[in-house]
C-alpha positions in Angstrom: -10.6 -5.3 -8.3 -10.8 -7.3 -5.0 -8.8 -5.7 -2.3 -8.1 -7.0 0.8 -6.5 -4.9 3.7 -5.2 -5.9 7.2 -3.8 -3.3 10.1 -0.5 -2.4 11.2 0.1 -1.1 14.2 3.5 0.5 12.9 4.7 4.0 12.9 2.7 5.5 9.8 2.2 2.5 8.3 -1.8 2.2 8.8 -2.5 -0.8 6.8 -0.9 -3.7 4.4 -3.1 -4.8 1.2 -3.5 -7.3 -1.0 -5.0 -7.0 -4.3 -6.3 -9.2 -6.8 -5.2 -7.8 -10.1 -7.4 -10.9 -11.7 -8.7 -14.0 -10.4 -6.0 -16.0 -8.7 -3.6 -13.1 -9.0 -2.1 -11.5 -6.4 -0.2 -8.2 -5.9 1.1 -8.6 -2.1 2.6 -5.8 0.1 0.4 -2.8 -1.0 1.2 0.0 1.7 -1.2 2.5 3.0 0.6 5.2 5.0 -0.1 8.1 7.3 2.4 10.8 6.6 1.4 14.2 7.7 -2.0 12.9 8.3 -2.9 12.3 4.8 -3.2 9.1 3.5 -0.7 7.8 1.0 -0.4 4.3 -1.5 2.7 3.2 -1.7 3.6 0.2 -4.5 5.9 -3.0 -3.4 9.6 -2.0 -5.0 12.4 -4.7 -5.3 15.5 -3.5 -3.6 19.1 -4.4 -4.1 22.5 -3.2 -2.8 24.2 -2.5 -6.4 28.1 -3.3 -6.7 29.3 0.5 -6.2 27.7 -0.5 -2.7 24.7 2.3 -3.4 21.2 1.2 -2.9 19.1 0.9 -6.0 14.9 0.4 -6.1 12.7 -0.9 -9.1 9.1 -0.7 -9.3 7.3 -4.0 -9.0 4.1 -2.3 -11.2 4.8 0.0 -13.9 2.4 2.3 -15.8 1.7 4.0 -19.1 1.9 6.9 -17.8 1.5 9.3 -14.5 -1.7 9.6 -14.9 -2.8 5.7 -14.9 -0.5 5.1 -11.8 -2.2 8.3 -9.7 -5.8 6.6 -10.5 -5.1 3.4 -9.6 -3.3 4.9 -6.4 -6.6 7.2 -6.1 -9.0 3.8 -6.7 -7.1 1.6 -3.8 -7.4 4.8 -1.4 -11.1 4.9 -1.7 -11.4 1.0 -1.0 -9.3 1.6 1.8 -10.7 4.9 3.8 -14.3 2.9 2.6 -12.4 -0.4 4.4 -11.5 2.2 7.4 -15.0 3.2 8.1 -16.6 -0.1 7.8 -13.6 -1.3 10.1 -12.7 1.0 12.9 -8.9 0.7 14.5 -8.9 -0.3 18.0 -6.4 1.0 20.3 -5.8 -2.1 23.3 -3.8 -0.3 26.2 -2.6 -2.7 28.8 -1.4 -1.2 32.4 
């Protein structure tokens, strides 16, 4: 799995990948946050105002089961804090 991440300089959002699920495939909009300082994967969801005027979300990806779904999550965090290290942030103050 190719994985390729770019920062955000966004409230807790750290960092936006993209992911090649297999060659020329693409899985856009892969989240990595910082909530409570501990980082989280979050999966692209289609969103739709419903007519009873509620919000509803589906899951772009589904799974098997749980378990698949925290591995993968568990696989693209690796990449990503192996991504961090290689590619430190850096903080540009202007004043």
């Amino acid at each position: 799995m190719k994985i390729k991440f770019r920062d955000v300089s966004s409230g807790i959002v750290e960092a936006r990948a993209v992911i090649e699920l297999q060659p020329g495939i693409y899985l856009n909009e892969v989240t990595i946050l910082n909530k409570n300082e501990e980082i989280k994967v979050e999966l692209p969801q289609k969103s739709f105002r419903g007519k009873d005027d509620r919000m509803h979300y589906l899951n772009i990806l589904t799974f098997e089961n749980e378990n698949k779904e925290t591995l993968w999550k568990m696989e693209i965090k690796e990449e990503y804090l192996n991504w961090r290290k290689a590619n430190k942030k850096v903080l540009v103050y202007e004043g």
